[in-house]
C-alpha positions in Angstrom: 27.0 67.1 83.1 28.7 63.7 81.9 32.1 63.9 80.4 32.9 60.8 77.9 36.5 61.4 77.4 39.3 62.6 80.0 40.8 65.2 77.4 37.8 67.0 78.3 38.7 67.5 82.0 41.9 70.0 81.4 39.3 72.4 79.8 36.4 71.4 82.9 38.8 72.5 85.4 40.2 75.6 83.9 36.6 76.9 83.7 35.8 75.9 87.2 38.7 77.9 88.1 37.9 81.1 86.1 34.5 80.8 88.0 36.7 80.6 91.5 35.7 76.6 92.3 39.1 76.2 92.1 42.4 77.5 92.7 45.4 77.8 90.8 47.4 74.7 93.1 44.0 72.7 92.5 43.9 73.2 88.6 48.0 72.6 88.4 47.6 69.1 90.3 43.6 68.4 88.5 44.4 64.7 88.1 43.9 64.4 91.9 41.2 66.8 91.8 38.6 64.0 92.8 40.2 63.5 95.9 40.9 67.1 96.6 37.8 68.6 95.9 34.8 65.9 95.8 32.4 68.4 96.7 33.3 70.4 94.0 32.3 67.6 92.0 29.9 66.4 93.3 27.9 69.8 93.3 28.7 70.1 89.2 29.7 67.1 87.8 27.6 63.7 87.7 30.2 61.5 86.6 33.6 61.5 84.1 33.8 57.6 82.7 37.0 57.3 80.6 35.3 53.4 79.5 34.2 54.0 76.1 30.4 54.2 75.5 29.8 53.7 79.1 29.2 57.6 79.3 26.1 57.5 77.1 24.4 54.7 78.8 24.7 57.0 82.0 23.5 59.7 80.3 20.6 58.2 79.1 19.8 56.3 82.5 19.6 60.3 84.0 17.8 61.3 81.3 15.2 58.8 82.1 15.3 59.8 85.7 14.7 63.6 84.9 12.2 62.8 82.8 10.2 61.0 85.4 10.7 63.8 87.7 9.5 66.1 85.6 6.5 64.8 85.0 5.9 64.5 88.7 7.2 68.1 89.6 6.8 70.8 87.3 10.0 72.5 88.9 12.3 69.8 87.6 13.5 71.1 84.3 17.1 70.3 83.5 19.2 69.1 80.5 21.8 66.3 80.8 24.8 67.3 78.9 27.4 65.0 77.6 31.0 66.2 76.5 32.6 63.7 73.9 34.7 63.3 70.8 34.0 61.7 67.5 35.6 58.4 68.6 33.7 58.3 71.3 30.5 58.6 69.3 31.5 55.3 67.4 31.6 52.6 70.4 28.8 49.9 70.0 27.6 51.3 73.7 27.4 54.6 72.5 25.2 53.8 69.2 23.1 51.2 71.7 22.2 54.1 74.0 21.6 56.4 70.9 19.1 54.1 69.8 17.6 53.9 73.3 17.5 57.5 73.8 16.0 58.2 70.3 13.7 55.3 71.0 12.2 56.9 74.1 12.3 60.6 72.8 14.6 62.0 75.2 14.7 65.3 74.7 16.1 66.2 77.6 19.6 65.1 76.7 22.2 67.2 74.9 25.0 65.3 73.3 28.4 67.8 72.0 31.1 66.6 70.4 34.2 67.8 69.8 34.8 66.6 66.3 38.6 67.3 64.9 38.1 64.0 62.4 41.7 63.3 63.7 42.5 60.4 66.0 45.5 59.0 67.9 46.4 56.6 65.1 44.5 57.7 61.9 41.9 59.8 60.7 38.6 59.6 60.9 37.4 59.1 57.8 39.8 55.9 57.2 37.7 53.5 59.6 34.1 55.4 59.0 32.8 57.1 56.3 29.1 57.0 57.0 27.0 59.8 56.0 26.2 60.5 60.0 23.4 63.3 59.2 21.5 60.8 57.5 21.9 58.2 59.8 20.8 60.2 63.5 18.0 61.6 61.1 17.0 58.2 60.4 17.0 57.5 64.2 14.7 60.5 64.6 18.1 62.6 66.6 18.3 65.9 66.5 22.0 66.3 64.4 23.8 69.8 64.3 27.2 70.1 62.8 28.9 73.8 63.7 31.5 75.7 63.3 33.7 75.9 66.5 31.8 79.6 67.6 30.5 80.7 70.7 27.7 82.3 69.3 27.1 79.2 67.2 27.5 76.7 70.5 25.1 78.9 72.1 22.7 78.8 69.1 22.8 75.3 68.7 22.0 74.4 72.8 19.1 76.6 72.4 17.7 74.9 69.6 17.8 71.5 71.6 16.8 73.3 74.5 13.1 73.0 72.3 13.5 70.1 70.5 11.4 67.0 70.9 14.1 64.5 70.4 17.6 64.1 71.4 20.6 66.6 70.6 23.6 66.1 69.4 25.5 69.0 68.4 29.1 68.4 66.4 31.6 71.5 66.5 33.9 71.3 64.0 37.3 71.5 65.4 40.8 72.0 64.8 43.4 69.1 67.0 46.9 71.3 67.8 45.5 74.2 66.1 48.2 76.6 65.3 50.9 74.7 66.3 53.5 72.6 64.0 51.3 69.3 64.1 48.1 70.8 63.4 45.3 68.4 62.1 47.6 65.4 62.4 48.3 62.3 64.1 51.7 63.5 64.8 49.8 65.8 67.6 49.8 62.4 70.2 52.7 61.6 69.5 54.9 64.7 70.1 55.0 66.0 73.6 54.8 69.7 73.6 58.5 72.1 73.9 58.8 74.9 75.9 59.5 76.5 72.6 56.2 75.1 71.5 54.3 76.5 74.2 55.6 80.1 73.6 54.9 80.0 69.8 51.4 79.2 70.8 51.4 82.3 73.3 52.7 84.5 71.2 50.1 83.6 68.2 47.5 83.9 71.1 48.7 87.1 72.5 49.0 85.9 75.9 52.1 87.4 77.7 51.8 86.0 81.2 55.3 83.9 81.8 52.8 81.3 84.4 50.6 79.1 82.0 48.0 79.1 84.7 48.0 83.0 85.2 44.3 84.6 84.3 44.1 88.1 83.2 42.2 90.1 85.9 39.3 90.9 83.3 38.7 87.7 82.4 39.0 86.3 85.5 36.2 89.0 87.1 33.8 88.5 84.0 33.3 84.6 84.9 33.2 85.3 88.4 30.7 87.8 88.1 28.7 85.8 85.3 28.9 82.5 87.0 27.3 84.2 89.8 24.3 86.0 88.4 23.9 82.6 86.6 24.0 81.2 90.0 21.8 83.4 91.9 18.8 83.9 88.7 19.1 80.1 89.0 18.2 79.4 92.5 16.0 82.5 92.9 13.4 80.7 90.3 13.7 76.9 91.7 11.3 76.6 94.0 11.2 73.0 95.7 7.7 71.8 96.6 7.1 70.2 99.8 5.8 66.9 97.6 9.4 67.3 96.0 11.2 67.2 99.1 9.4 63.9 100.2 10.3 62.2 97.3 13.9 63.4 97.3 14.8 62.5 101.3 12.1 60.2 102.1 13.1 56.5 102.8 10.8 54.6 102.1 11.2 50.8 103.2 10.3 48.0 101.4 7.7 45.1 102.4 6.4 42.2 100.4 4.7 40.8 102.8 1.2 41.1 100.3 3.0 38.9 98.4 1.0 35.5 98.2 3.5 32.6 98.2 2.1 29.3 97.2 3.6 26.0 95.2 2.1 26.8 92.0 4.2 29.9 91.9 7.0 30.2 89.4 10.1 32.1 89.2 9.4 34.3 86.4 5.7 34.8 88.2 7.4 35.9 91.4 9.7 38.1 89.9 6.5 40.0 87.9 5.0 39.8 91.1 8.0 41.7 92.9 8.1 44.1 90.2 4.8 45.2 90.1 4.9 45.3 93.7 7.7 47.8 93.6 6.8 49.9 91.1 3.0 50.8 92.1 4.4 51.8 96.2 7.4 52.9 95.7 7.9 55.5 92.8 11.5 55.9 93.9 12.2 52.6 92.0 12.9 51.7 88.2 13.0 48.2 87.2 15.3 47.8 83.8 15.1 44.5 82.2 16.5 43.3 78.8 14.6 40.1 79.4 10.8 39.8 78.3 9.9 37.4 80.3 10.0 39.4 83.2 8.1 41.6 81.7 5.2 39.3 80.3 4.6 38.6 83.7 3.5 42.3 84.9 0.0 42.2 85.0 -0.5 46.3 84.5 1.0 47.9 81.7 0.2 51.4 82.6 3.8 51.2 84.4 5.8 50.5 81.6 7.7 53.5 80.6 7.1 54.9 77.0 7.3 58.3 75.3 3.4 57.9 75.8 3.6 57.5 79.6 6.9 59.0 80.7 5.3 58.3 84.6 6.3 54.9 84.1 9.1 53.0 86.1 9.7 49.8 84.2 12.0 50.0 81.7 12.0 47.3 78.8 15.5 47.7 76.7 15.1 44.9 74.4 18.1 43.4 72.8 20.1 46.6 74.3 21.9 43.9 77.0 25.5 45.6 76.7 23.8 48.5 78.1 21.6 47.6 80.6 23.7 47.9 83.8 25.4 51.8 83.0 21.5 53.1 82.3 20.5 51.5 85.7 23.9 53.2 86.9 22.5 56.4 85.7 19.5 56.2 86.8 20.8 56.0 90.4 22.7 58.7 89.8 20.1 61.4 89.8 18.3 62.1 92.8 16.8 59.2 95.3 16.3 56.4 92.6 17.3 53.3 93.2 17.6 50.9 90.0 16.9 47.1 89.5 18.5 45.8 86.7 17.4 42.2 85.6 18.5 39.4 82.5 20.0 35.9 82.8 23.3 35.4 84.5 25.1 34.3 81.1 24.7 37.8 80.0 26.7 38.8 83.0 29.9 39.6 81.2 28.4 42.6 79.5 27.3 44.1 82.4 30.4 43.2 84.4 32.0 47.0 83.8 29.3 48.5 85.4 29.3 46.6 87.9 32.7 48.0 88.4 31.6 51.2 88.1 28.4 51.4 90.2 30.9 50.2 93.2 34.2 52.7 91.9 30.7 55.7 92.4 29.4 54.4 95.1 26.0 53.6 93.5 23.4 50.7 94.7 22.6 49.4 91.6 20.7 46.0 92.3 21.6 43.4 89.8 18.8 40.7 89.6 20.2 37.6 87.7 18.1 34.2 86.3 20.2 31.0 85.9 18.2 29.4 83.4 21.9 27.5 81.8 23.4 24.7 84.1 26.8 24.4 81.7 28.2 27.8 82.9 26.9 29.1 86.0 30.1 27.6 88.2 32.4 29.6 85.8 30.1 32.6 86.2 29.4 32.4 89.8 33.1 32.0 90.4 34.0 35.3 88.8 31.4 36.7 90.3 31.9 35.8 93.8 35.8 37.1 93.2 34.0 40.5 91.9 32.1 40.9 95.3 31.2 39.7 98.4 27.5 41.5 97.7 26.6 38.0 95.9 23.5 36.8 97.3 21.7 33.7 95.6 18.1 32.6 97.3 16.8 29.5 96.8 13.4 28.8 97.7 10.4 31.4 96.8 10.5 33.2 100.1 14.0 33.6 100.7 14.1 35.3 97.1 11.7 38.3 98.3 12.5 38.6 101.2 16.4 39.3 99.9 14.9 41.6 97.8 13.9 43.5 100.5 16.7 43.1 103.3 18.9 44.5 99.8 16.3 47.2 99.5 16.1 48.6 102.8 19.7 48.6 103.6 20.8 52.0 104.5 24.3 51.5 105.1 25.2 49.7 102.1 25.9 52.1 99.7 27.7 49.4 96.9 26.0 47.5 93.9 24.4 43.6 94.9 24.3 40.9 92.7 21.0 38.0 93.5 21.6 35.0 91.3 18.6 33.2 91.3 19.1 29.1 90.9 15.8 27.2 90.7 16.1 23.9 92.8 14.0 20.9 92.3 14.2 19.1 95.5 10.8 20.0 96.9 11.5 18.6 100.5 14.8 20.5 100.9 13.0 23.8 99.7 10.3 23.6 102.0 13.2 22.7 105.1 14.3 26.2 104.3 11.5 27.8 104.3 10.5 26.5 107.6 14.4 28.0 108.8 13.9 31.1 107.1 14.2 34.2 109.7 14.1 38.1 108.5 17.4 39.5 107.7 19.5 36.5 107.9 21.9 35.0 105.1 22.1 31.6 107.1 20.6 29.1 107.6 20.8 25.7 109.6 18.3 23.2 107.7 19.2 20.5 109.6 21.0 20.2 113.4 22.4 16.5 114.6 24.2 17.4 117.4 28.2 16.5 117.9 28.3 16.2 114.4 30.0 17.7 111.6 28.3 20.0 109.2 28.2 20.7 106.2 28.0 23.9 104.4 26.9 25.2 100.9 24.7 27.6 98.3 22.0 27.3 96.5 24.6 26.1 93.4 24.9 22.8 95.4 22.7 22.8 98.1 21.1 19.7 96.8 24.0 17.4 96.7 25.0 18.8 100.1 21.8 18.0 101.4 21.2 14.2 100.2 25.0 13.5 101.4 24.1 15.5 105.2 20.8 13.2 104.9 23.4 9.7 104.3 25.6 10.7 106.9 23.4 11.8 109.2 25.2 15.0 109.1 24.3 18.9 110.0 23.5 21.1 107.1 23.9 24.8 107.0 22.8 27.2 104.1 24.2 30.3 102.9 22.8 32.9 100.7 26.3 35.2 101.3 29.5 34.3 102.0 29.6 37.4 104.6 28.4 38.0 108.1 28.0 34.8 109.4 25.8 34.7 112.3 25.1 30.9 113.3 26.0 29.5 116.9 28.3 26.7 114.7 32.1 25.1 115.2 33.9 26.1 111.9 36.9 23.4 112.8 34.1 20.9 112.4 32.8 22.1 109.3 32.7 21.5 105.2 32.3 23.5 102.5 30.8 22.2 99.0 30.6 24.8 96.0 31.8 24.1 93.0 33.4 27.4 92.5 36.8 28.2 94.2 37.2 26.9 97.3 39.4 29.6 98.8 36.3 32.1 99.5 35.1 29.7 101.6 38.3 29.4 103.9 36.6 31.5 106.2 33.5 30.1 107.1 34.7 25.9 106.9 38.2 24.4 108.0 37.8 21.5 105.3 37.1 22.8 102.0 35.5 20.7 98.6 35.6 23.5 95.6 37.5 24.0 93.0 40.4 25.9 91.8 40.7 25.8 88.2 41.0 21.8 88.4 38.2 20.2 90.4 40.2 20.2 93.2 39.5 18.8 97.0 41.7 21.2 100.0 41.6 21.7 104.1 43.7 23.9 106.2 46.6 21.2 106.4 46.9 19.4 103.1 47.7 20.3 99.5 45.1 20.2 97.3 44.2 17.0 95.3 42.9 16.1 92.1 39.1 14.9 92.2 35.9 14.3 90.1 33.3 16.9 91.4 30.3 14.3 91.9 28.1 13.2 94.7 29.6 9.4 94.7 33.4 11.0 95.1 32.6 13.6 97.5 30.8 11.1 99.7 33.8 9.5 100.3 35.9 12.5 100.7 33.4 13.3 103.4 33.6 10.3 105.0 37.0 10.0 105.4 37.3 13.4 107.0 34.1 12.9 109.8 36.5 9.8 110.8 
């Protein structure tokens, strides 16, 4: 269950209390409900986003996930249920993962909104008067419209319960119905009386003075149906043993078969990886809006289609805004683990989920290409304030091999961002492959004893290098700004990024960076005005070695 829209969770948690989940102190205080009853939630509820699309995209990332499952084990049969409103239903993400779900002929997900055609500040038909029958018929979805019945609701789910496309089913709905504001605007914009409230009881013929009071009947009816539900639904699931592997199995990653040689390109590697993943470990989905990536896979037969729903690579197309939330969803369900890959200036349409996989927990992998010099300092910057789970290889080897280290890392239970720069200095690449070691994030390229060093990324590991080389200075790399582990003296050291400098306070004393200006700072002076070249920060390093 995904719910789109938080004036959906008043309703969730009165339910869970009529079926005993909850009790009356837990529904009266359900905006802390998350922290006071996460198992609860857990057990019920996949996720509640109250960002506007982002909802769908989940949806239709678990949708993708059940499918695959349930090609693989015939006792995986579920529905993924959204709860939504008609606004809801409008967002650009919403109408991307539509498409996508229509696209791939998920069936499997069940779309119901509430539709009262009334929103906070106008009514529905003022911004939108599309014929929206014609249009999800057109995208080959499955469109009911209802009256708000229980036997109609009930109808309706079976219907998509057998269809061979996508659901959604709109309930037609009455906002504040049979109170004073009924069917308006006005209804957001009045806080209810006590005088209100009563009217309403008395039209509804409930005479208990506690709002949160259940009659006894009603309150026994769910309890007893919610558990013959309960126990006719876990009396005919029967996990397979091959189920339980692929459900608690950890499987660990090694490239290792992976052929590195000079001739290799980026683009190659990463169809290299991908392939790679997807034919050992079936717990992975690679989801890329970038066909390049894609061109590079060598077997097709692991692309995922409505044809071949066995598939783990997951081609979206010109779906970008998307991309991250249906990787998000896909690690939501069971043991998946997502990659989701495109070109680091599309990184501000996946930044919410971003936020998101980290606010759920989830180990979304972001896999990013730098292919465009003029912004990657602005976007790295951002990006390295976003998370200190930025990792950005350099040379072909350190690339898988982070990859992996990402992969296989048990504890870390929060998204990572790899920012792939391609560098052209040959000689330097080759230094680091030579320092590369297994699960390390730093590395010393070049040692000159009692000497200062300095320190840097893969965004200016070059310059850093050919000014070490004229100096005669100690060079250390780092993939991650976080657990440093070289034997090195930081009051002898100097950073060079040109992103902010302040994030690397903690690894160098004397700092080159900038900070909205190109800006040159150490421990003990104020920053200065400078020209972010090699000529200028030559000198700046010269004057501090002396």
């Amino acid at each position: 269950l995904v719910i789109a829209n938080s004036s959906f969770l008043p309703t969730y948690y009165a339910t869970a209390r009529l079926a005993k989940l909850l009790t009356k102190k837990e529904e009266a205080n359900f905006e802390n409900i998350l922290n006071t009853k996460i198992d609860f939630i857990d057990s019920s509820l996949e996720t509640y986003q109250n960002n506007l699309g982002s909802a769908f995209s989940n949806a239709v990332g678990m949708a993708i996930a059940e499918n695959i499952l349930n090609n693989k084990f015939n006792e995986v049969k579920h529905s993924i249920y959204v709860l939504c409103n008609d606004f809801d239903l409008l967002s650009g993400e919403a109408q991307e993962a539509l498409s996508l779900a229509a696209n791939l002929k998920l069936k499997n997900l069940i779309i119901i909104s509430n539709s009262t055609e009334v929103l906070r500040d106008s009514l529905l038909n003022t911004i939108s008067n599309e014929n929206v029958a014609a249009k999800y018929k057109a995208m080959k979805i499955n469109y009911q419209r209802i009256a708000n019945r229980i036997s109609k609701i009930n109808y309706a789910i079976s219907k998509a319960k057998v269809s061979s496309r996508p659901t959604i089913i709109e309930i037609k709905t009455t906002i504040g119905e049979n109170m004073k504001y009924e069917n308006s605007t006005l209804i957001y914009e009045n806080k209810l009386t006590d005088a209100d409230i009563n009217e309403l009881k008395e039209k509804l013929t409930y005479k208990k003075s506690n709002n949160l009071d259940v009659y006894k009947e009603c309150s026994d009816f769910y309890k007893t149906t919610y558990k013959l539900r309960l126990e006719k639904t876990c009396k005919a699931f029967k996990m397979s043993k091959k189920l339980q592997t692929f459900l608690f199995e950890e499987s660990k990653l090694n490239l290792n078969d992976i052929a590195i040689n000079s001739k290799l390109s980026i683009p190659t590697l990463f169809g290299e990886i991908i392939e790679n993943i997807s034919n050992k470990y079936q717990n992975s989905i690679f989801c890329t809006a970038n066909t390049i990536n894609i061109t590079n896979i060598k077997n097709s037969n692991n692309m995922y289609a409505p044809n071949n729903i066995s598939g783990t690579n997951l081609l979206l197309g010109p779906r970008t805004s998307i991309l991250g939330n249906v990787a998000n969803g896909i690690n939501l369900h069971s043991n998946f683990v997502a990659i989701a890959s495109d070109i680091l200036d599309n990184f501000a349409l996946f930044l919410e989920s971003f936020k998101l996989a980290r606010q759920m927990n989830l180990k979304t992998i972001f896999l990013l290409s730098n292919i465009n010099e003029l912004n990657k300092n602005d976007n790295i910057q951002e990006l390295r304030a976003l998370s200190n789970n930025l990792y950005m290889p350099l040379s072909l080897n350190e690339i898988k091999t982070t990859i992996e280290n990402i992969f296989n890392e048990t504890a870390n239970k929060l998204p990572s961002i790899i920012v792939i720069n391609e560098a052209k200095n040959q000689e330097l690449l080759s230094l680091i492959d030579e320092k590369h070691e297994n699960n390390s994030m730093y590395y010393l390229i070049k040692k000159i004893p009692m000497t200062y060093s300095l320190i840097s990324s893969s965004l200016n590991i070059e310059m850093a290098y050919e000014i070490a080389l004229k100096l005669k200075l100690s060079l250390i790399y780092a993939t991650n700004l976080k657990n440093i582990d070289l034997n090195y003296d930081k009051n002898k050291t100097i950073s060079i990024e040109n992103t902010n400098f302040e994030q690397w306070t903690n690894l160098a004393k004397y700092n080159i960076g900038n900070n909205n200006l190109n800006t040159f700072a150490t421990s003990k002076q104020k920053p200065e005005l400078i020209n972010f070249n090699i000529e200028e920060i030559t000198k700046i390093v010269e004057k501090l070695i002396k």
